[in-house]
MDTraj code that builds the backbone (N, CA, C; nanometers):
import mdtraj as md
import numpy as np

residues = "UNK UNK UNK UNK UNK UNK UNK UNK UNK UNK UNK UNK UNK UNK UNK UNK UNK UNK UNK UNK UNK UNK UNK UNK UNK UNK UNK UNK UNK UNK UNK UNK UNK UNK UNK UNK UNK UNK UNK UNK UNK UNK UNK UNK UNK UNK UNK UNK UNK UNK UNK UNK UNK UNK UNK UNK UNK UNK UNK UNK UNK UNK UNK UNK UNK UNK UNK UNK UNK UNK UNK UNK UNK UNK UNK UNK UNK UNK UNK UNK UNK UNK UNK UNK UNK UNK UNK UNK UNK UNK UNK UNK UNK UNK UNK UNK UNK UNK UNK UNK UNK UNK UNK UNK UNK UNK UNK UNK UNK UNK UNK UNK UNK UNK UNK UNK UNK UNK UNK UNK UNK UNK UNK UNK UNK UNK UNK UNK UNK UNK UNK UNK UNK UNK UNK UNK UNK UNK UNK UNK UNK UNK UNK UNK UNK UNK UNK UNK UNK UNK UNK UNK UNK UNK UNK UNK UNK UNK UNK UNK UNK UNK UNK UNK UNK UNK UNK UNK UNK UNK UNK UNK UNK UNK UNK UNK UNK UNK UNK UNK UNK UNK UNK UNK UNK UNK UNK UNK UNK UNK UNK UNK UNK UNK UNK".split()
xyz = np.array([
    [1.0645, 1.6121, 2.4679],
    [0.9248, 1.6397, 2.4449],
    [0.8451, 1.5718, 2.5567],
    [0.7442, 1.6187, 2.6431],
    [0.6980, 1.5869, 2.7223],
    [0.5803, 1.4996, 2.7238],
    [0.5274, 1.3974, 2.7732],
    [0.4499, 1.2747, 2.7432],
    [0.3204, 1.3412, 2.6672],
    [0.2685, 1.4561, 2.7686],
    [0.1607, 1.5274, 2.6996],
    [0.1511, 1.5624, 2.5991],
    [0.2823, 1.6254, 2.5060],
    [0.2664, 1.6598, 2.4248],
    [0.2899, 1.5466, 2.2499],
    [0.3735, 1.4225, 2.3518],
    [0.3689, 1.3157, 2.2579],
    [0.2270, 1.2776, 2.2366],
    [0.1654, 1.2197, 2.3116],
    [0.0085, 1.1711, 2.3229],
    [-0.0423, 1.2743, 2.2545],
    [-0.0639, 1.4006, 2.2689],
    [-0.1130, 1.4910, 2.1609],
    [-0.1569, 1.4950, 2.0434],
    [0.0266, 1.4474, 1.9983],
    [0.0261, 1.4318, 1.8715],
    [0.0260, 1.3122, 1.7903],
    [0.0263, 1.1969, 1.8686],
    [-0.0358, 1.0914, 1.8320],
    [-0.1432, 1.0277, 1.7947],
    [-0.2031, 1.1416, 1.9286],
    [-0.3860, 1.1254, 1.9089],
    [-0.3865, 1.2255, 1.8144],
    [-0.3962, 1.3270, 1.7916],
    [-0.4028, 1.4027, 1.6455],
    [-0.3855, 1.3051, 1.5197],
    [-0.2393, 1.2736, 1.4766],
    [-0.2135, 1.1531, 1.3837],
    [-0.3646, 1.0869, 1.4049],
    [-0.3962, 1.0103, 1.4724],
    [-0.4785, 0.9083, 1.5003],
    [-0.6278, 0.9546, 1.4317],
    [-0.6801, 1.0735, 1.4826],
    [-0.8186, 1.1108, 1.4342],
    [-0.7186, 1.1695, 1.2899],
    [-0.6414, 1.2186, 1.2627],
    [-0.6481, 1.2810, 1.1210],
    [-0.6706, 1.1060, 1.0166],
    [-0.6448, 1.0542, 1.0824],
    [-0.6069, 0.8944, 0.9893],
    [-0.7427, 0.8556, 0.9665],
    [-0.8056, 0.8570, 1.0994],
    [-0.9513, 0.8342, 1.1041],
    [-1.0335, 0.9226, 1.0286],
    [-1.0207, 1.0326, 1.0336],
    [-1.0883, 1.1482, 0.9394],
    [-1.0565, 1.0787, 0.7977],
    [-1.0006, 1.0085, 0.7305],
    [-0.9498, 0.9973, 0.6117],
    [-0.9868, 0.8852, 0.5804],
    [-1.0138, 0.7960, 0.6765],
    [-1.0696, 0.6452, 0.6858],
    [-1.2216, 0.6732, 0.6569],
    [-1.3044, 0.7899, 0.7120],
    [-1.4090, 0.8054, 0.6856],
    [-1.4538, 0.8587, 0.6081],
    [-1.3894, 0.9401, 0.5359],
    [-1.3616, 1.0154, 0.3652],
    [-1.3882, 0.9385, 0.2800],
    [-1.2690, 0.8048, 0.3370],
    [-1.2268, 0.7053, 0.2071],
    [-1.3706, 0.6353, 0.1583],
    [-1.4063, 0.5844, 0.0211],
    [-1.4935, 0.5044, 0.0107],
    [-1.5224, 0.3703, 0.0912],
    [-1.6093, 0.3086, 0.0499],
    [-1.5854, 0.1521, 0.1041],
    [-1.5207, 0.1043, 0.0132],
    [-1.4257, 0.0114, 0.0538],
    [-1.3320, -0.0491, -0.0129],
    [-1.3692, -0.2074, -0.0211],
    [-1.4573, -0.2434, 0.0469],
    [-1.5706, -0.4164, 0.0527],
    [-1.6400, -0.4032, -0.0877],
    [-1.5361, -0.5047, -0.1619],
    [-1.5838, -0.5775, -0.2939],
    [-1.5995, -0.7048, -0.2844],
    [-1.6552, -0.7210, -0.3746],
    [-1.7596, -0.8884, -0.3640],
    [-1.6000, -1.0037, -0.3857],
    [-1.5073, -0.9376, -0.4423],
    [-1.3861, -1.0543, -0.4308],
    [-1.2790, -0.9364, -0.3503],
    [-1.1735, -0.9849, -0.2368],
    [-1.1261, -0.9074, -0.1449],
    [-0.9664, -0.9714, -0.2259],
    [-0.9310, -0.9914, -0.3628],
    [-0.8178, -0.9411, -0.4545],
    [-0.8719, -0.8538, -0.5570],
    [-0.7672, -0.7509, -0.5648],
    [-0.8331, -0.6450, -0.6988],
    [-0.8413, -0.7055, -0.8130],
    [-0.7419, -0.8118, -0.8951],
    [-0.7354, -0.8330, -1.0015],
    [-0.6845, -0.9927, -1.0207],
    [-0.7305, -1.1002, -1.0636],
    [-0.6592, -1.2042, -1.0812],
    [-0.5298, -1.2092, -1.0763],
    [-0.4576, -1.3388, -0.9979],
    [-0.3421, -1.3477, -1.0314],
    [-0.2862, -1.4514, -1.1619],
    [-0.1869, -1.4184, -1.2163],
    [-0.1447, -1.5684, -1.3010],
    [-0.0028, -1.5607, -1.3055],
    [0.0615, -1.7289, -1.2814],
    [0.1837, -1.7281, -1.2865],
    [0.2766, -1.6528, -1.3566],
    [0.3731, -1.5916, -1.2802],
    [0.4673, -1.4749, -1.4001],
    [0.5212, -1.5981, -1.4916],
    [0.6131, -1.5054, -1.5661],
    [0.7017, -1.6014, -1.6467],
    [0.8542, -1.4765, -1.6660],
    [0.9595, -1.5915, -1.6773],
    [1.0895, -1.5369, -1.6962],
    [1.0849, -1.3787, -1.7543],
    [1.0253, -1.3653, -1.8862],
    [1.0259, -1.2575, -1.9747],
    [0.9299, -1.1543, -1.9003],
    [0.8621, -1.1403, -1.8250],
    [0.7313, -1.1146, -1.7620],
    [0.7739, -0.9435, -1.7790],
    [0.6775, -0.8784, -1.8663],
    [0.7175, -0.7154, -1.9033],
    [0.7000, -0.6310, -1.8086],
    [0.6354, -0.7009, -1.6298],
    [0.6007, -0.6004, -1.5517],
    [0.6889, -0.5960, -1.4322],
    [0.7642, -0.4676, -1.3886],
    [0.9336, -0.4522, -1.3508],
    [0.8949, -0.5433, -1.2221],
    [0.9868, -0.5334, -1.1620],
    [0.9537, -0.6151, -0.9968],
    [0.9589, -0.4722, -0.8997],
    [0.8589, -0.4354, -0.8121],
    [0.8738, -0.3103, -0.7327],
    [0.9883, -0.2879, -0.6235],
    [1.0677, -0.1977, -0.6024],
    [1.1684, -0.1805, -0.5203],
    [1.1400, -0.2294, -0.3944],
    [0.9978, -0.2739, -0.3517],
    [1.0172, -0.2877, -0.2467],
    [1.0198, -0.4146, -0.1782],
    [1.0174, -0.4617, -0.3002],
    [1.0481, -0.6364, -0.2696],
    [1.2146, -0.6869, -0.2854],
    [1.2661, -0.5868, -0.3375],
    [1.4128, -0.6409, -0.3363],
    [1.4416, -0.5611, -0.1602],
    [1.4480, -0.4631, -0.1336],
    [1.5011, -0.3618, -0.0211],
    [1.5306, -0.4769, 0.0704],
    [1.6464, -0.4526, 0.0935],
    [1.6117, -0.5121, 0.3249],
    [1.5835, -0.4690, 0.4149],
    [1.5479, -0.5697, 0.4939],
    [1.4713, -0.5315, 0.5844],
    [1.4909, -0.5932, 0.6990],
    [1.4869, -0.5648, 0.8092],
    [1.5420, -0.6611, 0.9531],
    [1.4332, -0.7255, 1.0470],
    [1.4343, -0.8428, 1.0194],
    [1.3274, -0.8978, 1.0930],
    [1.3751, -0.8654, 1.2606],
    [1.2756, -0.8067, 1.3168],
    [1.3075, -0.7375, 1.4539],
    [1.3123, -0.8611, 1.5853],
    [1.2906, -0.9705, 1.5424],
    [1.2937, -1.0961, 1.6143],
    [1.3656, -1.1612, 1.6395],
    [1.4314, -1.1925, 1.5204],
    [1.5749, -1.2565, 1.4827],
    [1.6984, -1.1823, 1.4520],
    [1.7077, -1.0200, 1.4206],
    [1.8232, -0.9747, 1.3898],
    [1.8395, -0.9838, 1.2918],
    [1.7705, -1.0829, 1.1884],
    [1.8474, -1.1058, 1.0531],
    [1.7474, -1.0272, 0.9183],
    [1.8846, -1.0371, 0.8436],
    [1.7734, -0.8929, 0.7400],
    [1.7320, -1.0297, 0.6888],
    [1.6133, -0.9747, 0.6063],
    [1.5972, -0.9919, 0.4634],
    [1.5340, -0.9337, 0.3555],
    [1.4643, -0.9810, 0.2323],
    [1.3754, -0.9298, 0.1250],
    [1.2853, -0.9794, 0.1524],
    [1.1442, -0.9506, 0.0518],
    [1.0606, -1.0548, -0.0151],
    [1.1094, -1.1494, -0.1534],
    [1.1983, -1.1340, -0.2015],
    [1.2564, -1.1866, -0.2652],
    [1.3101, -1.3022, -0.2583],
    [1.3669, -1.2747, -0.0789],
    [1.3994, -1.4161, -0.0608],
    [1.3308, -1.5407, -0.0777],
    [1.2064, -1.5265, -0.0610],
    [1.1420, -1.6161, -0.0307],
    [1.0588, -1.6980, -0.1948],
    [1.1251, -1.6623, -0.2643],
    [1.0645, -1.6656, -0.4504],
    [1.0575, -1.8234, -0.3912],
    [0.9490, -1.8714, -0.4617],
    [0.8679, -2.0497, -0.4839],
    [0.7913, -2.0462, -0.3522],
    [0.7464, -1.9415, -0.2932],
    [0.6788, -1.9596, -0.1708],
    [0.5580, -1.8423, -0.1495],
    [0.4676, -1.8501, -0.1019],
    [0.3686, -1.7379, -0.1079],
    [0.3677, -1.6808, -0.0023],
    [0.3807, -1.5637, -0.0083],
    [0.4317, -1.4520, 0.0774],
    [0.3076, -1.3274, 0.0980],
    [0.2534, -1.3045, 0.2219],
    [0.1415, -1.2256, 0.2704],
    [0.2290, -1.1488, 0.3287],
    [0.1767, -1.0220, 0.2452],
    [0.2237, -0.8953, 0.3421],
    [0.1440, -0.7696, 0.4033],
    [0.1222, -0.7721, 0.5418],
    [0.0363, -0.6367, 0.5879],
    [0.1148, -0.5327, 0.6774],
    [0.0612, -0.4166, 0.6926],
    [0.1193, -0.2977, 0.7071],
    [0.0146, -0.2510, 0.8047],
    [0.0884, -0.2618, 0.9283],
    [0.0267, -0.2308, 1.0597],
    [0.1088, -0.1553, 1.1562],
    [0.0082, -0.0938, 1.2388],
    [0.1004, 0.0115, 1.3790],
    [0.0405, -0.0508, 1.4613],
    [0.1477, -0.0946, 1.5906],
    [0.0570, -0.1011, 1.7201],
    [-0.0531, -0.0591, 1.7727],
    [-0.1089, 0.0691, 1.7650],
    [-0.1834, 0.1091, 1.8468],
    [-0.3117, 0.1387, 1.7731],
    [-0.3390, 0.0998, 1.6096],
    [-0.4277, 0.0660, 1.5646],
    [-0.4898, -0.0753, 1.5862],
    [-0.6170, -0.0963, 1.6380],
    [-0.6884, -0.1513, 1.7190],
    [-0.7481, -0.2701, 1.5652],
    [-0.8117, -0.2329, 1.4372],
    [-0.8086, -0.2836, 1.2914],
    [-0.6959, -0.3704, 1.2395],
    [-0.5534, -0.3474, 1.3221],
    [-0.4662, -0.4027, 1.2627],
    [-0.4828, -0.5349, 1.3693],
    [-0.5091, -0.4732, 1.4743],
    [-0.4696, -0.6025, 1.5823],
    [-0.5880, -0.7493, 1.5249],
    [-0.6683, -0.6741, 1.5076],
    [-0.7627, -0.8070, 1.5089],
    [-0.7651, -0.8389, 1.3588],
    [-0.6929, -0.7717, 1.2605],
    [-0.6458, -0.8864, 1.1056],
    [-0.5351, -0.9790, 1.1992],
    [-0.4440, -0.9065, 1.2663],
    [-0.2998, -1.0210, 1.3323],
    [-0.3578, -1.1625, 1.3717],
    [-0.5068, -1.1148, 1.4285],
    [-0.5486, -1.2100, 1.5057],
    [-0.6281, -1.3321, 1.3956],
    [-0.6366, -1.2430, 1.2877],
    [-0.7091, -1.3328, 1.1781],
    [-0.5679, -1.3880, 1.0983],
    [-0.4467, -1.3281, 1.0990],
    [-0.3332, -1.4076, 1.0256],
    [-0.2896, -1.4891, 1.1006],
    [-0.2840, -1.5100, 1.2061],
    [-0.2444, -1.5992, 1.3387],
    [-0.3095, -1.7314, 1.2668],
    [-0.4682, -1.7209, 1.2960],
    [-0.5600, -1.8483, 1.2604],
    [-0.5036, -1.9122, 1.1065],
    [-0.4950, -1.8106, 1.0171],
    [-0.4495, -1.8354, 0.8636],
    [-0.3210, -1.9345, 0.8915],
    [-0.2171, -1.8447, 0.9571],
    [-0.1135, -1.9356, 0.9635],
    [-0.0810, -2.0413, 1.0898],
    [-0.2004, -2.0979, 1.1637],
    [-0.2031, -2.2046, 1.2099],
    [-0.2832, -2.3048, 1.1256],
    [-0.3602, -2.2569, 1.0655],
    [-0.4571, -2.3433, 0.9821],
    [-0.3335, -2.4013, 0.8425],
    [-0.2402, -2.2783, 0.7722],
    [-0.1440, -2.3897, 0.6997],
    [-0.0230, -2.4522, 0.7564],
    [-0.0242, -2.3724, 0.9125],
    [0.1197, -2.4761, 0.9448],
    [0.2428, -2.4392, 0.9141],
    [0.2990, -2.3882, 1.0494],
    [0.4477, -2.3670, 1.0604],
    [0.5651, -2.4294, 0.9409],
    [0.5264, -2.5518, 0.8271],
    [0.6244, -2.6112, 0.7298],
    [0.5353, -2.5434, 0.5913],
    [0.4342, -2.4800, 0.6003],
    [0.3920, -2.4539, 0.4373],
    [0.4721, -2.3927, 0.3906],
    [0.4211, -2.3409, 0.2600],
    [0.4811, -2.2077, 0.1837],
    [0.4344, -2.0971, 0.1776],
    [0.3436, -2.1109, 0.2782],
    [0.2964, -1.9587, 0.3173],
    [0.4257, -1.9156, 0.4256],
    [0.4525, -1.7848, 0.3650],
    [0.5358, -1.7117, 0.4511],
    [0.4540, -1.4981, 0.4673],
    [0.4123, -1.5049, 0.5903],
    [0.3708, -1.4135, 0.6260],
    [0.4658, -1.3075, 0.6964],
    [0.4473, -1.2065, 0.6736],
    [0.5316, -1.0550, 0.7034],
    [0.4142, -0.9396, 0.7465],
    [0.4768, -0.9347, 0.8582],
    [0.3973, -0.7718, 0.8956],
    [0.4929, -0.6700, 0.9174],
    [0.4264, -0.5513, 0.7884],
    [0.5885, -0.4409, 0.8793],
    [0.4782, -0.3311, 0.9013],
    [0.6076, -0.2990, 0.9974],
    [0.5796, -0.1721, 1.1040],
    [0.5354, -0.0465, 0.9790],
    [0.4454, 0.0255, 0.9925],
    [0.4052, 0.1586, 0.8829],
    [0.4380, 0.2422, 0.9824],
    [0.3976, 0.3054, 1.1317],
    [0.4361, 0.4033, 1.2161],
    [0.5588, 0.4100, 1.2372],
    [0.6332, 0.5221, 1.0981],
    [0.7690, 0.5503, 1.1252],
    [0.8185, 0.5835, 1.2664],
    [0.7038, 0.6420, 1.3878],
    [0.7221, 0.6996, 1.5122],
    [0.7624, 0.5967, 1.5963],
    [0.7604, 0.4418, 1.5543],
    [0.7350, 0.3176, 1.6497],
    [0.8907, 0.2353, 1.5909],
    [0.9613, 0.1926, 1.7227],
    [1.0865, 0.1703, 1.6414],
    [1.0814, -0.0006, 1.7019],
    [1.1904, -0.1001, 1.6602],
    [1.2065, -0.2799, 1.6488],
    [1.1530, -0.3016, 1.7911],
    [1.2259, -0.1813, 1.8958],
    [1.1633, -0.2427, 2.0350],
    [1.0178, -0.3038, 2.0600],
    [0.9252, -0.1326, 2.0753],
    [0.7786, -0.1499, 2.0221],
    [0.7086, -0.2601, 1.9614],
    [0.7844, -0.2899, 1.7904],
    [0.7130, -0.3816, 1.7054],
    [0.7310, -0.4892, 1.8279],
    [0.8434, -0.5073, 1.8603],
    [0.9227, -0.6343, 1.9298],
    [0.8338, -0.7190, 2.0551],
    [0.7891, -0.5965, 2.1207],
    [0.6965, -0.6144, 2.2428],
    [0.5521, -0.6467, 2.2099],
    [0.5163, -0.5875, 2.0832],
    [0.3721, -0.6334, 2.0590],
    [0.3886, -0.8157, 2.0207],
    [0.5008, -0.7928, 1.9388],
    [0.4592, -0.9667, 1.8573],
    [0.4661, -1.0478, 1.9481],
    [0.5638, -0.9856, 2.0535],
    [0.5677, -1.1020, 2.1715],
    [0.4310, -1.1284, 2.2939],
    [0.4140, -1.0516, 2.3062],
    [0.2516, -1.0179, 2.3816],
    [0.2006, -1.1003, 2.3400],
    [0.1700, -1.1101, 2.1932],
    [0.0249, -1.1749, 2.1409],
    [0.0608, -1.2816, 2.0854],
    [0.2086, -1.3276, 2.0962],
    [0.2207, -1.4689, 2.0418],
    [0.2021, -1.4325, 1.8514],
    [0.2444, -1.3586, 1.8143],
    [0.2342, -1.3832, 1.6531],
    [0.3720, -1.3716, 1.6128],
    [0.4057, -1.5153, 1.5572],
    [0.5005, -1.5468, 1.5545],
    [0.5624, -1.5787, 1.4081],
    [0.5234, -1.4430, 1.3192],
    [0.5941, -1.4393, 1.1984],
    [0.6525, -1.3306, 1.2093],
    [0.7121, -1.2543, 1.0607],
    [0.8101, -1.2409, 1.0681],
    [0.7285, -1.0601, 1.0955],
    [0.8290, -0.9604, 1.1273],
    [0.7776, -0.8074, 1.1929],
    [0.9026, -0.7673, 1.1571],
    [0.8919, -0.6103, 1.0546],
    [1.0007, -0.5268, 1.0655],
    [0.9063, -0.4113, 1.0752],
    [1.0218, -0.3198, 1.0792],
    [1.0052, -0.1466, 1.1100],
    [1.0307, -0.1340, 0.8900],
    [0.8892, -0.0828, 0.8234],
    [0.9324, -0.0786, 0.6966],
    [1.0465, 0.0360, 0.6601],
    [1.1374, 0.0170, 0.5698],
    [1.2482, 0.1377, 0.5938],
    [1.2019, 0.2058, 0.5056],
    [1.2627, 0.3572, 0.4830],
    [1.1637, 0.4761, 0.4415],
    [1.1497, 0.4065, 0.2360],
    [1.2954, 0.3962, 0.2184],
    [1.2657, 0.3610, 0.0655],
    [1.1418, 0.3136, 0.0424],
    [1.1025, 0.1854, 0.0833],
    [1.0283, 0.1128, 0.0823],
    [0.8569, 0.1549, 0.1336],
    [0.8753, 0.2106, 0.2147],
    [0.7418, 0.2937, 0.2642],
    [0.7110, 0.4013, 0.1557],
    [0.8149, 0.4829, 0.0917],
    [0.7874, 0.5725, -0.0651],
    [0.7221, 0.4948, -0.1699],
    [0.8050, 0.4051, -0.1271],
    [0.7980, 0.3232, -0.3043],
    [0.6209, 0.2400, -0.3119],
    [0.5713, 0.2148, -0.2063],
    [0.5065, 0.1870, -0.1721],
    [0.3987, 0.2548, -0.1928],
    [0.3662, 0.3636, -0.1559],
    [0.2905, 0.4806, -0.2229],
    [0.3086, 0.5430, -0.3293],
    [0.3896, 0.5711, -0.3703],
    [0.4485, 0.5727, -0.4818],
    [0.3645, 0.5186, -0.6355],
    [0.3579, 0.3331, -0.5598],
    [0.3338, 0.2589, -0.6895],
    [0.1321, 0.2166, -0.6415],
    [0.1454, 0.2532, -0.4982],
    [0.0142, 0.1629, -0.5051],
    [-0.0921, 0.2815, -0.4433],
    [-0.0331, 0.3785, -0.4269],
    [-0.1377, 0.5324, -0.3671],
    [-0.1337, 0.5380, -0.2580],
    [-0.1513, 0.6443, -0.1546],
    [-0.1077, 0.6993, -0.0637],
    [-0.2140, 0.6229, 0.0403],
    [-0.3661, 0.5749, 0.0034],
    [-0.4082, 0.4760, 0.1093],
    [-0.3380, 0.3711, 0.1630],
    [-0.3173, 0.2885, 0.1068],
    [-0.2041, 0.1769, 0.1052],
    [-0.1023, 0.1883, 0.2050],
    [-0.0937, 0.3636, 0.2220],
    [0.0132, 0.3662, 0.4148],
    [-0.0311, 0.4236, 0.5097],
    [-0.2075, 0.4157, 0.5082],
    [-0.2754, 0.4151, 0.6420],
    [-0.3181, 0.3052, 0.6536],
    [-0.2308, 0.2417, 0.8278],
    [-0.2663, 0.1155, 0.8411],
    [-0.4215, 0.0499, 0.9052],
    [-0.4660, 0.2079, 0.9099],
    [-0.6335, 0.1263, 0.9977],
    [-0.7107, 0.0932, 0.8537],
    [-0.6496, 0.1305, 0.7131],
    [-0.7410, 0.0356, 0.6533],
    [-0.6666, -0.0882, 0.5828],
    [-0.6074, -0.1311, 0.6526],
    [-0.5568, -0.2792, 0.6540],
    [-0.4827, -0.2890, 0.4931],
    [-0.3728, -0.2342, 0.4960],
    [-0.3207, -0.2875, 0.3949],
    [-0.2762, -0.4114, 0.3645],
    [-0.2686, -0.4761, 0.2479],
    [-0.1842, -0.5928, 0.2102],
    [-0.1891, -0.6257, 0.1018],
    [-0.0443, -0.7061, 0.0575],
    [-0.0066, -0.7631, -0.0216],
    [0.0064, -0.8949, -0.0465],
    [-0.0088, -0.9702, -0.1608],
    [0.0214, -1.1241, -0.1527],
    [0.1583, -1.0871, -0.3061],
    [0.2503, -1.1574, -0.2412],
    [0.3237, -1.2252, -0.3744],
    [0.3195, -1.3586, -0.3906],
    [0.2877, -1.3930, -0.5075],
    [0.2661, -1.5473, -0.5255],
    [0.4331, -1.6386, -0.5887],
    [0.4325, -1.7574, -0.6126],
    [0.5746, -1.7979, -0.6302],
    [0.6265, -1.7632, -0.7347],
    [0.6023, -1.6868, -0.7895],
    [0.6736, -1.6301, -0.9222],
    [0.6940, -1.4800, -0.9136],
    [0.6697, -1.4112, -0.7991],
    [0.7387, -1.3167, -0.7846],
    [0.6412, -1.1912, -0.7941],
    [0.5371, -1.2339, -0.8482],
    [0.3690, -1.1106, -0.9059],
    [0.3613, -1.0934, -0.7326],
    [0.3528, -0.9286, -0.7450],
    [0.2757, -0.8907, -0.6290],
    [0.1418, -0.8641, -0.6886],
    [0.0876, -0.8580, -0.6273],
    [-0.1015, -0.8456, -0.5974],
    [-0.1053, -0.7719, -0.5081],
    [-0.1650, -0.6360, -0.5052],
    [-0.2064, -0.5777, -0.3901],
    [-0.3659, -0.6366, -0.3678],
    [-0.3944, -0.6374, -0.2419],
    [-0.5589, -0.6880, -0.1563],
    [-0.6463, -0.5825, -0.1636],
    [-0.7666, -0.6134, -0.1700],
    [-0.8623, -0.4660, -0.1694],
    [-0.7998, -0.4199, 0.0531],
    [-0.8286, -0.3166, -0.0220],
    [-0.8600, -0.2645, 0.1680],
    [-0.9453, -0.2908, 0.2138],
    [-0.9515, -0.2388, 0.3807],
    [-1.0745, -0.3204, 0.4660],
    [-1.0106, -0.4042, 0.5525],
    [-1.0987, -0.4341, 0.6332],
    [-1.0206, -0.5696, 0.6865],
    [-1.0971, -0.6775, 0.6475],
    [-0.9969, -0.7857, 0.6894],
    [-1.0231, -0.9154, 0.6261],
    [-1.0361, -1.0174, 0.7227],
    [-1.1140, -1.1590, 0.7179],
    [-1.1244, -1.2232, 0.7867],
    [-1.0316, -1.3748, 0.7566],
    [-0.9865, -1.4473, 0.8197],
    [-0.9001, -1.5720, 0.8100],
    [-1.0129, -1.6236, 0.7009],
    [-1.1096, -1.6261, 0.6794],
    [-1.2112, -1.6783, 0.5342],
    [-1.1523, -1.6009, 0.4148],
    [-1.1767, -1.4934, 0.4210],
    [-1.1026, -1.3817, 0.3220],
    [-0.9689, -1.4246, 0.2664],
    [-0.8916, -1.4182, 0.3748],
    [-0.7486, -1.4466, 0.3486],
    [-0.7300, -1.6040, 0.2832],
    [-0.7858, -1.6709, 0.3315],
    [-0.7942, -1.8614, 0.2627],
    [-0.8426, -1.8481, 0.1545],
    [-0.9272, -1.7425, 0.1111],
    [-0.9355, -1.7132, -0.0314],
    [-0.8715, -1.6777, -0.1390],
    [-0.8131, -1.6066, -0.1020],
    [-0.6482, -1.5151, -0.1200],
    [-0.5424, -1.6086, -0.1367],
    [-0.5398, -1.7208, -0.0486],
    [-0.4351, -1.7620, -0.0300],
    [-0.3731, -1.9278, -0.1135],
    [-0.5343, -1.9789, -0.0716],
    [-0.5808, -2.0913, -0.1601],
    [-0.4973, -2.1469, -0.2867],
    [-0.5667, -2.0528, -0.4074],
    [-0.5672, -2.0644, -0.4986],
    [-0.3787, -2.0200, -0.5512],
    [-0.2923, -1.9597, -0.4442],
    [-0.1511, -1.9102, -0.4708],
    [-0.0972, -2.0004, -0.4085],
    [-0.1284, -2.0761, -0.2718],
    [-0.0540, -2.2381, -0.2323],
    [-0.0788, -2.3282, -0.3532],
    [-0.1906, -2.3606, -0.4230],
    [-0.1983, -2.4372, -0.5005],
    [-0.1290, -2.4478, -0.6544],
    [-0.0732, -2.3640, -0.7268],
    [-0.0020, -2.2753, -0.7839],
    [0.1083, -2.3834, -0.8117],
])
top = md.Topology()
chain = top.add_chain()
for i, resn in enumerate(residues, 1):
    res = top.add_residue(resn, chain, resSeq=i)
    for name in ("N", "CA", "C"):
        top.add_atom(name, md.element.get_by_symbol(name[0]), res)
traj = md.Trajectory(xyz[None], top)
């Protein structure tokens, strides 16, 4: 396929995403979590979503893992493509987040790749560029379904900033959409380190 006709259809993708971004309502609510969180418990009647068990290959290190792995630790998850310009500057607001708690907290941050078109190389070259130095996969398709699936089909356009927090007991929380600022996110995040 010839460059022209890749760019084409990228930029197509790109305004159709945007067309849909401008459809979408505003998603800026006066609190930037949809719903309180509270510690799960063992018996907890609400299933755990497939897409926290799945693996996944951190494109940095080679090594798979879950969100699962990381249970007693609070775990931020956003869903970004390179060449959305919205995603770059939340990276730039999770960067500050996770210098402000520090390479030993229990914040553990994840960004995966949503542009099935963009493969580990790509992700690989951006994180390194900009110095963001958590963890980056390519999301695998299960997980990109299941994902929409459970949380609606906005949730896998990445110019409106998706994310997730799981707190140490395993509750995911999806984030309102929008983007968010390192204030936003310390809000978010706060009250699930303290936990």
């Amino acid at each position: 396929m010839s460059q022209l006709v890749k760019f084409n259809l990228n930029y197509g993708l790109f305004l159709f995403l945007i067309f849909l971004s401008a459809c979408a309502p505003n998603f800026k609510e006066t609190s930037p979590i949809s719903a309180p969180l509270s510690p799960g418990t063992v018996n907890s009647p609400t299933p755990i979503p497939i897409w926290v068990t799945q693996e996944m290959t951190d494109i940095n290190s080679g090594k798979p893992f879950n969100i699962n792995d990381f249970k007693g630790k609070v775990v931020l998850v956003d869903g970004i493509a390179t060449w959305c310009p919205t995603c770059f500057k939340e990276s730039l607001q999770m960067k500050a987040l996770n210098d402000f708690y520090g390479e030993h907290s229990d914040l553990v941050t994840i960004s995966l790749g949503w542009d099935m078109k963009e493969d580990d190389s790509v992700l690989k070259s951006y994180s390194k560029q900009f110095n963001f130095n958590w963890r980056f996969a390519i999301v695998p398709l299960p997980i990109f379904r299941d994902l929409g699936n459970t949380y609606g089909a906005l949730y896998l356009d990445p110019t409106l900033s998706p994310m997730f927090a799981v707190d140490r007991y395993g509750n995911v929380q999806k984030i309102n959409l929008g983007y968010k600022t390192v204030d936003d996110l310390k809000q978010i995040i706060d009250p699930l380190i303290s936990q």
